[in-house]
N, C-alpha and C positions, 0 to 999 in steps of 0.2 A: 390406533397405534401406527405411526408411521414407519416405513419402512426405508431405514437411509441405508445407502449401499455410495461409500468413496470408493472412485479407481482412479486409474492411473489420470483417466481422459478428466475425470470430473476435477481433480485436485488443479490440471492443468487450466481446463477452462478458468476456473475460479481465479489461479493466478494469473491469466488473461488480463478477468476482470480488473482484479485490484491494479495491475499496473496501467490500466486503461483510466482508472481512475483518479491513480496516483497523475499522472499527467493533466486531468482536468484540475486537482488542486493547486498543483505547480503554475498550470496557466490563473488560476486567480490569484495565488500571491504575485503575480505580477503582477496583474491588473489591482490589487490591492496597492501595492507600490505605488503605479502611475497615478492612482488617484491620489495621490498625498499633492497637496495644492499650496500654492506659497500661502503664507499668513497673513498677507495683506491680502486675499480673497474673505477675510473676515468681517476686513475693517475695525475702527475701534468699539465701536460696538460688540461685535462678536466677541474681542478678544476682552472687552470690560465682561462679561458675562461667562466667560470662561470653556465660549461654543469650539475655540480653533485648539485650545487643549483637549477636550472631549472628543471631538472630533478625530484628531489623530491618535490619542491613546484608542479609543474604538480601532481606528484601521490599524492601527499597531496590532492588536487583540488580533484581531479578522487573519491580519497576516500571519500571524504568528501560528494560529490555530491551524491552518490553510498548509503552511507549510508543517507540523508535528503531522495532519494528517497524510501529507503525499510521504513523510520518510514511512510512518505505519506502513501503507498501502505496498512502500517499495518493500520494507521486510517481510512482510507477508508472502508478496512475489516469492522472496528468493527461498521464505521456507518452506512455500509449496514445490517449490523447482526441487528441492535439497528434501523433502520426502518423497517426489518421484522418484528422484535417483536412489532414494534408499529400498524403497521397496523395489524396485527392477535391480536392484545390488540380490535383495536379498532375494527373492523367486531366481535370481541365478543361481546362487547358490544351493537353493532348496532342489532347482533342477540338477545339478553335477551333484548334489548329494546323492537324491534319487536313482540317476541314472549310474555311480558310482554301485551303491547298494545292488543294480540290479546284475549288475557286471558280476561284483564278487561272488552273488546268489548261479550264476551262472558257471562261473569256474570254477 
């Protein structure tokens, strides 16, 4: 059985990662982009066979994929950001409960 334990620091790292990674897909739909080549790199051959459409619907694909994953990666970030800040909302609260309760208990 494993034993997973999230904190504050682990949710952080993780959205590190993902925006760390979000950036390596944004760098290949670029490089997806530049590689789109005029149509006379086909010649007619290529384009009688149907290679310089396939071709670019593929990197159209690539790109497209490339970029749906860096927007993931960027929402991911921001809802690991937006559960740290919730649970340090809420342990505040839970402490001025506490500390509230022990006040009244006192006076």
């Amino acid at each position: 059985m494993t034993d997973l334990k999230m904190t504050p620091e682990t949710l952080t790292g993780h959205g590190q990662g993902s925006e760390s990674l979000a950036e390596k897909f944004g760098q290949l739909a670029d490089l997806l982009h530049q590689a789109k080549v005029d149509d006379q790199c086909f010649g007619p051959i290529g384009e009688a066979v149907g290679l310089s459409s396939k071709y670019f619907e593929s990197l159209d694909q690539c790109r497209e994929l490339a970029t749906k994953a860096q927007e993931f990666l960027k929402n991911t970030k921001q809802s690991l950001d937006d559960t740290v800040k919730d649970y340090a909302e809420t342990e505040q609260q839970i402490s001025d409960l506490l500390k509230q309760a022990g006040e009244d208990l006192a006076g």
